[in-house]
PAZAPA-4460 file (N, C-alpha, C; in steps of 0.05 Angstrom, whole numbers, plus 32768, in hexadecimal, padded with zeros to 4 digits):
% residues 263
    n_x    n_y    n_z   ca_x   ca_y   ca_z    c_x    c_y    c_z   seq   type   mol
   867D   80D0   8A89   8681   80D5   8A6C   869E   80D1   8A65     1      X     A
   86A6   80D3   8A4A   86B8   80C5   8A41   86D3   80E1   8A47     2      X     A
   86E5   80D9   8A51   86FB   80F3   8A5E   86FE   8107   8A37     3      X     A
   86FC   80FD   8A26   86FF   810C   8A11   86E7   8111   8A07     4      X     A
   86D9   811A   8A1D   86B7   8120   8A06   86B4   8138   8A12     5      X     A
   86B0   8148   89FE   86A8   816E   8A04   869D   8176   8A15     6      X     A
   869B   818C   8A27   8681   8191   8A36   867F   81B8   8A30     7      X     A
   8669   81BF   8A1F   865E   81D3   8A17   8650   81DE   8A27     8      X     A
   865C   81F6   8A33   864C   820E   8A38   8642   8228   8A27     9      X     A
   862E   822E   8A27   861D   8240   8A1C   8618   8251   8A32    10      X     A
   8620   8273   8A2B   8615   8280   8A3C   85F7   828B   8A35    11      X     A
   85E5   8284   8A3E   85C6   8286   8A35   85C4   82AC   8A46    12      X     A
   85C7   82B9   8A49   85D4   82CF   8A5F   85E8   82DC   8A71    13      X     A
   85F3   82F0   8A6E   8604   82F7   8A7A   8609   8317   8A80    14      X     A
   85F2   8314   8A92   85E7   8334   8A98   85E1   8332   8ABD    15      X     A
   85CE   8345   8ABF   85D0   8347   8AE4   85B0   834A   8AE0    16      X     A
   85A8   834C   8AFA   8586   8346   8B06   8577   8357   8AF2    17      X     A
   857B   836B   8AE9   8572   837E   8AD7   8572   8385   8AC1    18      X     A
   858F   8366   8AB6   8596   8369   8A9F   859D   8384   8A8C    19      X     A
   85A5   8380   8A71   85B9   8395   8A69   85A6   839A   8A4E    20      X     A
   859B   83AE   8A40   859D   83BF   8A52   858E   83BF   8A68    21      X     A
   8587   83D3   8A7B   8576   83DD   8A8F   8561   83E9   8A82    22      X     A
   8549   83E9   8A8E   8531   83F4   8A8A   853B   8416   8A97    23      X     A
   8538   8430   8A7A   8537   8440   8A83   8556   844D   8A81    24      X     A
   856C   843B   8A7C   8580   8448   8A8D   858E   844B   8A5E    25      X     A
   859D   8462   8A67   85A5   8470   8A44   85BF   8467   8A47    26      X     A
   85CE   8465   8A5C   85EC   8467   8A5F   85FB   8457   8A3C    27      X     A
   8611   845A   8A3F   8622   8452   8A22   8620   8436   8A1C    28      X     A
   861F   841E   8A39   8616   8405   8A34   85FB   8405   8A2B    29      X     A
   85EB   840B   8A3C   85C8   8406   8A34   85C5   840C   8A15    30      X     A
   85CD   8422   8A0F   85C6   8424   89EC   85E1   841A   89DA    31      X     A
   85F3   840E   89E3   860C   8405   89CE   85FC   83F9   89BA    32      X     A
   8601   83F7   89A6   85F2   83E7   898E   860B   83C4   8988    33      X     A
   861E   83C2   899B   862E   83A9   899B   8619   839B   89AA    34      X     A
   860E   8380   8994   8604   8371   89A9   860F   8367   89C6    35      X     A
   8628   8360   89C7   8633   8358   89DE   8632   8368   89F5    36      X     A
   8625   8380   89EE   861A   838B   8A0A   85FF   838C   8A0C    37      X     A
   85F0   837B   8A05   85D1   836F   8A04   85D3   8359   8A13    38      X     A
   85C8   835F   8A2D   85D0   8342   8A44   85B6   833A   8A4D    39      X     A
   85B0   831C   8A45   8598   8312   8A56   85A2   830B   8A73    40      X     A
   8587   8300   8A84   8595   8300   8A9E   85A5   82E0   8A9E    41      X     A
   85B4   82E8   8AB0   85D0   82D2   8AB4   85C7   82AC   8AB5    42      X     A
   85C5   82A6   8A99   85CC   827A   8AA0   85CF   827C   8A95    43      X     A
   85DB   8259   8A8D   85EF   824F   8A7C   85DC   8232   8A73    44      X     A
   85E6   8229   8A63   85DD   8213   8A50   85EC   81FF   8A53    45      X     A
   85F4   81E5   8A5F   8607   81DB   8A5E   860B   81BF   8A4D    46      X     A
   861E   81B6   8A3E   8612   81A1   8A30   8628   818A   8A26    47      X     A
   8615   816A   8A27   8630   815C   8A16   8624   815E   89FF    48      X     A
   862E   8143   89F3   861B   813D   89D1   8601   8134   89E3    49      X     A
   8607   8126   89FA   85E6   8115   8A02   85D9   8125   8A1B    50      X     A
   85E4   812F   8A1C   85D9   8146   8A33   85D3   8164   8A31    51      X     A
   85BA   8166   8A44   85B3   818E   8A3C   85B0   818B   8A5E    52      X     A
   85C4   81A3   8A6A   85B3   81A9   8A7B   85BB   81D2   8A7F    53      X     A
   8599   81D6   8A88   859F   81F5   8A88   85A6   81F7   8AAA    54      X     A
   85B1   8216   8AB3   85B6   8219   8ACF   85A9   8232   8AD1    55      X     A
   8592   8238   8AE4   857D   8249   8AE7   856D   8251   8AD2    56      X     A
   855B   8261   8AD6   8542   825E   8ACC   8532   827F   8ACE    57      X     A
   854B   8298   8ACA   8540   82AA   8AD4   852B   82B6   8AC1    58      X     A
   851A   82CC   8AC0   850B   82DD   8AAD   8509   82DE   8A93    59      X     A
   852A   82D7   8A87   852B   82CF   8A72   8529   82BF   8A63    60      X     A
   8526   82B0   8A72   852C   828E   8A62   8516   827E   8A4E    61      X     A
   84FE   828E   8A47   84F2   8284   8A34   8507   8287   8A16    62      X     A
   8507   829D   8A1E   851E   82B2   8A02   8536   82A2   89FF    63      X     A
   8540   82A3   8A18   855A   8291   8A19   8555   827A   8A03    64      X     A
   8541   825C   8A05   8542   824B   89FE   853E   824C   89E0    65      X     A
   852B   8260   89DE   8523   826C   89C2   8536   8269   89B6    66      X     A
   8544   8283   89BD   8567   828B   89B2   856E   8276   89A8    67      X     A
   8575   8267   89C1   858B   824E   89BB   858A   8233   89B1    68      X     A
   8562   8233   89AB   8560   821C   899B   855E   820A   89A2    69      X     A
   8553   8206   89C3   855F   81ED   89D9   853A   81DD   89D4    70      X     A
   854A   81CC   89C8   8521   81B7   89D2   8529   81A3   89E4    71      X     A
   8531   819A   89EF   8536   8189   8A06   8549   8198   8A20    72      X     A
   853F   818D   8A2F   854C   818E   8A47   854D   8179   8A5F    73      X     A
   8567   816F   8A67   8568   8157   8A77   8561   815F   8A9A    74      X     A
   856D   8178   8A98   8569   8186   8ABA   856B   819C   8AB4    75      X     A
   8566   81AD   8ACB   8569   81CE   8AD1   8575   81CB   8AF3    76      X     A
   858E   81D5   8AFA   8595   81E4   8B03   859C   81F2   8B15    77      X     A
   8591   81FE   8B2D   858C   8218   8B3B   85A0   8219   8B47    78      X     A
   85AF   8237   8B49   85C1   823E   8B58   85BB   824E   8B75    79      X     A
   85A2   825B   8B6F   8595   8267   8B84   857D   8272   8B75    80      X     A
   8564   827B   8B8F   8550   8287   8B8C   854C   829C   8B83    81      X     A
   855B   82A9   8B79   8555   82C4   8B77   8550   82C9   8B5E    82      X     A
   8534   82E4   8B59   8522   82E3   8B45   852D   82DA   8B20    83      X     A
   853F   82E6   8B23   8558   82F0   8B09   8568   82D4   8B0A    84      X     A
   855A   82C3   8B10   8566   82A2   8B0C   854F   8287   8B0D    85      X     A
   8539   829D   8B1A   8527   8283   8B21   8508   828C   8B17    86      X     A
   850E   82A9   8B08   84EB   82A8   8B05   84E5   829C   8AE8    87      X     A
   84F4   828E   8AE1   84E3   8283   8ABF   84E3   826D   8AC7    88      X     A
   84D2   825D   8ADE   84D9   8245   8AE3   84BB   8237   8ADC    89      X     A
   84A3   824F   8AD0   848A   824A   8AC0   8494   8238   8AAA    90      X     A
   84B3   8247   8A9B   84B1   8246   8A8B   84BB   8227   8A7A    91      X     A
   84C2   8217   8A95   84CE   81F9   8A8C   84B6   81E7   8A7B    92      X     A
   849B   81F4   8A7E   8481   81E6   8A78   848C   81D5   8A59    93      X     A
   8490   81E1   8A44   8496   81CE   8A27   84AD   81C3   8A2D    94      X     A
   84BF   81C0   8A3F   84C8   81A0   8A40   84C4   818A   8A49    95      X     A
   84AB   8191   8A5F   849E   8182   8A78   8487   8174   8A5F    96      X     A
   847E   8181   8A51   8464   8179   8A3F   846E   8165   8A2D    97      X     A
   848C   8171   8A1C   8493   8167   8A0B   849A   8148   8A10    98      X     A
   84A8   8143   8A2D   84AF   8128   8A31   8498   811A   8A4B    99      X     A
   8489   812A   8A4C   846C   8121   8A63   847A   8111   8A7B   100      X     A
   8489   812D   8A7E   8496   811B   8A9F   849D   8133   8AAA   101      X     A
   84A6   813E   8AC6   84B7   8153   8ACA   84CB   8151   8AC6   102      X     A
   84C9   816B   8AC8   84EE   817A   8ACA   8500   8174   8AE3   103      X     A
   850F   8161   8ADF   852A   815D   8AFA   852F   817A   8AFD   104      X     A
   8530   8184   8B1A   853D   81A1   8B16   8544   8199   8B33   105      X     A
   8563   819F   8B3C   8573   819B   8B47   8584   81AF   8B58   106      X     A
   8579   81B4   8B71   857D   81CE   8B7B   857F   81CE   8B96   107      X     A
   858D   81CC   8BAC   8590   81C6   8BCD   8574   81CE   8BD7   108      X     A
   8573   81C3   8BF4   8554   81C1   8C04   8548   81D9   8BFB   109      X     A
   855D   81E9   8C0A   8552   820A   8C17   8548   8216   8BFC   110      X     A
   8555   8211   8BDF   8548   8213   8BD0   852D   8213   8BC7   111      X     A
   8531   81F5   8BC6   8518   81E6   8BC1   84FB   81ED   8BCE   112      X     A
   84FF   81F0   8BE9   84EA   8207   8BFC   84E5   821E   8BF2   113      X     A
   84FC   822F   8BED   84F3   824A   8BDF   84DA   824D   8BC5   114      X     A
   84E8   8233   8BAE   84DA   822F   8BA2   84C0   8229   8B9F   115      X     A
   84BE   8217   8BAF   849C   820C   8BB7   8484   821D   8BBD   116      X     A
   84A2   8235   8BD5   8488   8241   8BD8   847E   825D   8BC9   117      X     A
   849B   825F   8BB0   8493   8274   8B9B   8483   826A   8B84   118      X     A
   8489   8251   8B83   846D   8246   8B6D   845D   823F   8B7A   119      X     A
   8454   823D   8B8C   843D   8230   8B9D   8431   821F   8B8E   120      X     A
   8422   822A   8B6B   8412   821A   8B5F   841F   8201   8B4F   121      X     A
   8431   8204   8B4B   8446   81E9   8B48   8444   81D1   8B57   122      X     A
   8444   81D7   8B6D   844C   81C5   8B80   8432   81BA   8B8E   123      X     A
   841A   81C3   8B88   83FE   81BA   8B91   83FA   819D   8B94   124      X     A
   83F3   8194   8B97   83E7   8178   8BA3   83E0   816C   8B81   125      X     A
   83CA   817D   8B7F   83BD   817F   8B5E   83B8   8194   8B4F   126      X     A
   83D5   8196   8B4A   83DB   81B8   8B37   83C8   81B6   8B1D   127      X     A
   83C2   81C9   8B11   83BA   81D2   8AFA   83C6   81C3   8ADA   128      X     A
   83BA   81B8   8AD0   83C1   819D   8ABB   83E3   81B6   8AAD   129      X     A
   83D8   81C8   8AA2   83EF   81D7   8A9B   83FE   81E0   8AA9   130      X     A
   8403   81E0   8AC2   841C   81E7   8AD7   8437   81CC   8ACC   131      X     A
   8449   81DE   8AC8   8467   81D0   8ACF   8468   81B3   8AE4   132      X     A
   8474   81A6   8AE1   847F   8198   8AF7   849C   8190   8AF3   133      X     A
   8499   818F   8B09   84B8   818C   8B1D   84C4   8176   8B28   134      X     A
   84DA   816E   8B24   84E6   814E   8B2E   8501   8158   8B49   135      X     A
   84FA   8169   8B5B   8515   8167   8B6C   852A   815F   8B72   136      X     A
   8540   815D   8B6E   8555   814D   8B7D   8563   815D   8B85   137      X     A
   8566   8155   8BA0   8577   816F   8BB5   8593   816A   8BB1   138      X     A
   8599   8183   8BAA   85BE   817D   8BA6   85D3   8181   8BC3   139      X     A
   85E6   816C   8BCE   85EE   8179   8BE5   860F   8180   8BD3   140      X     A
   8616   819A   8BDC   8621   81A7   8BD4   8642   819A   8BE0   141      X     A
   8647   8187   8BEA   8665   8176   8BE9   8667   815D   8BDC   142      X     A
   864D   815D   8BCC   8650   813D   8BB8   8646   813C   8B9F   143      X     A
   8659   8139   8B96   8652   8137   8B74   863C   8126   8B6A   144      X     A
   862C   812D   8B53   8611   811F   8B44   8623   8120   8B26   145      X     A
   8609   8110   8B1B   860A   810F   8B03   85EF   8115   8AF6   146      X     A
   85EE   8125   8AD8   85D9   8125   8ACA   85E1   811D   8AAC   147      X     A
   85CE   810E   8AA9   85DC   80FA   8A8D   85F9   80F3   8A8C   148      X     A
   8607   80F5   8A79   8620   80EE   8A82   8638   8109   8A82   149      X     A
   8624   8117   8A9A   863A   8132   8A9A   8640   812A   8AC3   150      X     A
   8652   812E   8AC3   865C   8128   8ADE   865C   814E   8AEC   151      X     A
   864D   814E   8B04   8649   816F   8B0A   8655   816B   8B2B   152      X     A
   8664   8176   8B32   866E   818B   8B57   8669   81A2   8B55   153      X     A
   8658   819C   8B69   8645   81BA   8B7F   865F   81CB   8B89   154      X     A
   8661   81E7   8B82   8675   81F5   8B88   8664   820A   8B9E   155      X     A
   8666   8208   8BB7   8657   821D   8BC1   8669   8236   8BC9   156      X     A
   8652   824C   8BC7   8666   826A   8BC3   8649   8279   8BD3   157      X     A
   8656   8297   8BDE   8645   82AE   8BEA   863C   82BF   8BE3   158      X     A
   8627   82CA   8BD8   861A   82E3   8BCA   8619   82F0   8BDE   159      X     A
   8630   8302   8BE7   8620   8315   8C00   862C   8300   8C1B   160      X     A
   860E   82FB   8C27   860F   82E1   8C39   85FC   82C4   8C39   161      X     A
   85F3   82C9   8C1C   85E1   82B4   8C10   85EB   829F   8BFD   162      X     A
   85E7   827D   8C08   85FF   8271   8BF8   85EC   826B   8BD9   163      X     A
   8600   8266   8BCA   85FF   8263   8BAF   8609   8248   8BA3   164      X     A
   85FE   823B   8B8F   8609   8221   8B8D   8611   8221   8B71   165      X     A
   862A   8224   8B75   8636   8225   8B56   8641   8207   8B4F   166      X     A
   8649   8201   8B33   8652   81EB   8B28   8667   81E4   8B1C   167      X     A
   8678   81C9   8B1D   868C   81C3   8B0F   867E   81A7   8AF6   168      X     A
   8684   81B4   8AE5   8679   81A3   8AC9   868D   8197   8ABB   169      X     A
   869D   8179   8ACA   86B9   817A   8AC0   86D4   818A   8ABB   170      X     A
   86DA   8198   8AA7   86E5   81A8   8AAD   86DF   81C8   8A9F   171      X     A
   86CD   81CD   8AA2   86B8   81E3   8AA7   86AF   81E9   8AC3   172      X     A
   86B3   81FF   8ACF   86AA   820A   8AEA   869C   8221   8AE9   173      X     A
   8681   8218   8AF0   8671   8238   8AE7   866F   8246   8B00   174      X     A
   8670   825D   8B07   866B   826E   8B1E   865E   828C   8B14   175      X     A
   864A   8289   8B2D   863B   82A5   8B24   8633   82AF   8B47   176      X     A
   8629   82C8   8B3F   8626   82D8   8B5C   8635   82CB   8B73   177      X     A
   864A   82D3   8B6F   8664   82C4   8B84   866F   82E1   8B8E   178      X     A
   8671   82E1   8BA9   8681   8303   8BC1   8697   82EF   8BC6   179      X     A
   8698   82DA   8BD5   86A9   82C8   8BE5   86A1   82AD   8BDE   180      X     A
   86C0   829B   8BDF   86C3   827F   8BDB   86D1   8270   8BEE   181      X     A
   86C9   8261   8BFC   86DD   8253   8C0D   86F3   8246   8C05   182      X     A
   8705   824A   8C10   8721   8230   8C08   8712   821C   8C08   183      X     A
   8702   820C   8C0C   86F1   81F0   8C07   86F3   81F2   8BF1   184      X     A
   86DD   8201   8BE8   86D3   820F   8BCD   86DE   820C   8BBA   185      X     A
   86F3   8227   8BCA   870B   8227   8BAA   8718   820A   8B9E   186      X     A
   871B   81F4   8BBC   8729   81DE   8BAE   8724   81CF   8B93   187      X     A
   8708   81CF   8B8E   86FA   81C4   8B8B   86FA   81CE   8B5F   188      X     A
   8701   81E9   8B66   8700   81F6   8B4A   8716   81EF   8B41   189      X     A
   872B   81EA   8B53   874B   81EE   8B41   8750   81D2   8B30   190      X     A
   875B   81DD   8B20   875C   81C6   8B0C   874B   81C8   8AE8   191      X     A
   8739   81D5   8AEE   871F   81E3   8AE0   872B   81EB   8ABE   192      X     A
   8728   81DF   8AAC   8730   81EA   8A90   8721   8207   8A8E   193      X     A
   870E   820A   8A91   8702   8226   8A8B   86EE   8233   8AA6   194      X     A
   86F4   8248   8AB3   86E7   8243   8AC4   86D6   8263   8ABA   195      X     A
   86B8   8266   8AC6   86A6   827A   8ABF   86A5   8284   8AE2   196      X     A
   86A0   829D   8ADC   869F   82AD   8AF3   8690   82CC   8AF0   197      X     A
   8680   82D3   8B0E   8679   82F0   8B00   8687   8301   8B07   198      X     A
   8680   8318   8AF7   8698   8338   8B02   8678   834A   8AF3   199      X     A
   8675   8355   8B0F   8660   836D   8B06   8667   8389   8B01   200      X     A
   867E   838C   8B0C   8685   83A9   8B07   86A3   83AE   8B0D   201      X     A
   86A5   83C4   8B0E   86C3   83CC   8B0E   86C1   83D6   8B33   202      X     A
   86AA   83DC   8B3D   86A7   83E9   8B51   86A2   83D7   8B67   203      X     A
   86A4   83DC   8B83   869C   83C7   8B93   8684   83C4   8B95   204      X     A
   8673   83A6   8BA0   865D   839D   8BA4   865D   838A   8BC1   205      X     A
   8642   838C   8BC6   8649   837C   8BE6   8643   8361   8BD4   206      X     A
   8644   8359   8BCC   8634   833C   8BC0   863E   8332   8BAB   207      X     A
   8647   8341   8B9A   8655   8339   8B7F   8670   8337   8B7B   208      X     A
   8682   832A   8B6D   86A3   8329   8B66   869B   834C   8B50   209      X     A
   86B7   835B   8B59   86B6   8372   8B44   86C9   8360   8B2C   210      X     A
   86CD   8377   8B27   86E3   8366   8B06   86FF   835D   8B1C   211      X     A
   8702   8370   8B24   8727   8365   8B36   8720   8359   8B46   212      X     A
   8709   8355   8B56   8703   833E   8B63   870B   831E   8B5D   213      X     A
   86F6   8326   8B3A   86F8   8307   8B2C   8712   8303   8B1C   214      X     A
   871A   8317   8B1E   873B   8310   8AFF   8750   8307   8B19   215      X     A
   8740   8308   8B3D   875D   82FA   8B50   8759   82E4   8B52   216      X     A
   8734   82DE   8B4E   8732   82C3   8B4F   8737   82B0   8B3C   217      X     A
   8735   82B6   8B29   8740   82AB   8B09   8765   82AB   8B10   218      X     A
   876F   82BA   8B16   8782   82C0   8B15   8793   82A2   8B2F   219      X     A
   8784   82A1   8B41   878D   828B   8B57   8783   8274   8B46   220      X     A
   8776   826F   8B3C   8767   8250   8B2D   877A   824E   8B18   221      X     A
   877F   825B   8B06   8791   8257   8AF1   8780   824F   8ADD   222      X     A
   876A   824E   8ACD   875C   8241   8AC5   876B   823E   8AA6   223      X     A
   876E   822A   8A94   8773   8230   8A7A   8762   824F   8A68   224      X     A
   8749   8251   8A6C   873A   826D   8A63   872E   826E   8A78   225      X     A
   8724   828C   8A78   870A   8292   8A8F   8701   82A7   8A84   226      X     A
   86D9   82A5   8A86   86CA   82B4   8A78   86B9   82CB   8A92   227      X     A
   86BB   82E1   8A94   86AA   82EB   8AAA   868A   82F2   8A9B   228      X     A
   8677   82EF   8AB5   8657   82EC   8AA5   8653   82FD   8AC6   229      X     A
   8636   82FA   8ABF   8625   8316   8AD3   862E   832C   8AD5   230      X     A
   8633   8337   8AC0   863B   8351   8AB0   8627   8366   8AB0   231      X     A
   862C   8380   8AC6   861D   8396   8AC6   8622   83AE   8AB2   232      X     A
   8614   83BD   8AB1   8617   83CE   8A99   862B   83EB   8AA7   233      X     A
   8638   83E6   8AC2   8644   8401   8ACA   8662   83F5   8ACB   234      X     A
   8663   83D6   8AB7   867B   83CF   8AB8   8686   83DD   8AA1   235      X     A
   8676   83EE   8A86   867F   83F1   8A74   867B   83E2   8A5B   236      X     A
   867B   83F9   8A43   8677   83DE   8A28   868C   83CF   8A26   237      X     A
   8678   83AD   8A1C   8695   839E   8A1A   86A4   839A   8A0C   238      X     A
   86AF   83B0   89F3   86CB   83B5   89E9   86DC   83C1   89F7   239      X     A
   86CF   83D2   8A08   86DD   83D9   8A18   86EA   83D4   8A3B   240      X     A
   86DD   83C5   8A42   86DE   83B3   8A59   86FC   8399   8A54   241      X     A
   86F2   8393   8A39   86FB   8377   8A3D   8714   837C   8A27   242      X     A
   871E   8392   8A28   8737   839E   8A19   874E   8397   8A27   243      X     A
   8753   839D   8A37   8767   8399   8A4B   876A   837C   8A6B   244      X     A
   875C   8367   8A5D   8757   8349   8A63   8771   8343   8A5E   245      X     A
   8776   8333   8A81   8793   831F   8A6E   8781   8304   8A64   246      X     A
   879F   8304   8A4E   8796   82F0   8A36   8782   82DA   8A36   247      X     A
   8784   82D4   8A55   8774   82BD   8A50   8759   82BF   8A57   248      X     A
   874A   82D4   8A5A   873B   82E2   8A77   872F   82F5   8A58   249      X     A
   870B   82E3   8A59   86FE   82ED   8A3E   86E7   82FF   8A4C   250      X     A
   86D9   830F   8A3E   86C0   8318   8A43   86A7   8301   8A3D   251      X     A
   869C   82F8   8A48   8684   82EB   8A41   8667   82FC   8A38   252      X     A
   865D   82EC   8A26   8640   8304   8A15   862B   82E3   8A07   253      X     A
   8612   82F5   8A0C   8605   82D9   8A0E   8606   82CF   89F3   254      X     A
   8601   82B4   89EF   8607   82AD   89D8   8620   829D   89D1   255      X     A
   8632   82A7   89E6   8645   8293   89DA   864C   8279   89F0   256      X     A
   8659   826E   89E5   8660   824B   89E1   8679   824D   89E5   257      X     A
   8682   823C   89F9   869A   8230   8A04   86A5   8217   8A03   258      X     A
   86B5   8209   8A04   86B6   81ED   89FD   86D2   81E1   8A0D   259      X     A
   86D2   81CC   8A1E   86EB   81C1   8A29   86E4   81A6   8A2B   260      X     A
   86F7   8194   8A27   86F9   8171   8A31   870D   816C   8A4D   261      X     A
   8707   8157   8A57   870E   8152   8A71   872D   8155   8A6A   262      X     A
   8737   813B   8A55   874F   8139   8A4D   875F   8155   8A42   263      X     A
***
């Protein structure tokens, strides 16, 4: 794509497995009446003028698309299997109908296995006329693809001890459920106009960046802005969380839109 043509992120979510609020839980986040502490679960929307592509497909994402008004989609995504990313993957059916072809969805082997064998009925020989379908392309995580004319690098990162396949979208770098990044890794982000990252809490997690986790990693990248997403509700409401952010270092809340050019 053209080095001066936009590339738009949309955060379609920016909440944790359980999303915000929690079922059950009263605390000062769960009932804040600020939308921005109303978090679906964690993807992003990513886009040129000629391109849509979403990244996971969790629980929410019928709502998501709703929300955001999306009737096309070029690909989906996956960063990993896990439910809170991958269970609305019923829900790709009206774009599969709409253009009577599948859905490219773009996600490494070990993935792709997981998946098969969580839709089982997807993947049948001779699925059900209304089942989804699926177009695979295995992503290897040290070589860059393209979808329409958005140029994407596989950033891989550790949830815990489970890898994760995060993305560089020009100069947009999205990262989610990231503990550890390799110097490989990191190379790979620097340079990044805006880079997205999660911070779940103020507290430690075996699996997740806390907030000072992610403001060191932002902080080594240099990014022109950086937005933190997979936002738990024991991080605090976000007037108050995101009060004492250096300048360049925003709270992310679903709904909003980001925007950077290569140049």
């Amino acid at each position: 794509m053209s080095r001066d043509a936009p590339i738009r992120l949309t955060f379609l979510g920016t909440g944790t497995s359980m999303g915000v609020p929690a079922i059950g839980c009263e605390c000062a986040v769960c009932t804040s009446d600020d939308q921005r502490d109303e978090r679906l679960r964690t993807a992003v929307l990513v886009q040129s003028d000629q391109t849509n592509i979403a990244v996971d497909c969790g629980p929410d994402f019928r709502q998501q698309m709703l929300r955001t008004k999306v009737v096309d989609l070029d690909a989906l995504l996956i960063t990993h299997t896990h439910k809170d990313h991958t269970a609305g993957l019923d829900d790709i059916r009206p774009f599969v109908h709409r253009k009577r072809a599948p859905l490219p969805v773009y996600a490494k082997a070990a993935d792709q296995k997981e998946l098969r064998e969580q839709y089982g009925y997807v993947f049948q020989e001779n699925p059900y006329p209304g089942a989804p379908r699926v177009d695979f392309h295995t992503i290897d995580e040290q070589a860059a693809f393209q979808v329409g004319d958005i140029d994407i690098m596989p950033v891989r990162v550790l949830h815990g001890d489970l890898p994760v396949t995060c993305f560089r979208f020009g100069p947009i770098t999205y990262i989610t459920d990231a503990k550890t990044i390799s110097n490989k890794e990191v190379e790979k982000v620097r340079g990044t106009k805006i880079l997205v990252v999660n911070a779940l809490q103020p507290m430690q997690h075996w699996s997740h960046f806390t907030l000072a986790e992610a403001l060191d990693f932002i902080a080594e990248i240099k990014p022109e802005r950086a937005y933190l997403t997979h936002v738990g509700h024991r991080m605090g409401k976000y007037e108050d969380w995101t009060r004492n952010l250096p300048p360049n270092v925003f709270g992310a809340y679903d709904g909003l839109t980001v925007e950077a050019t290569t140049i």
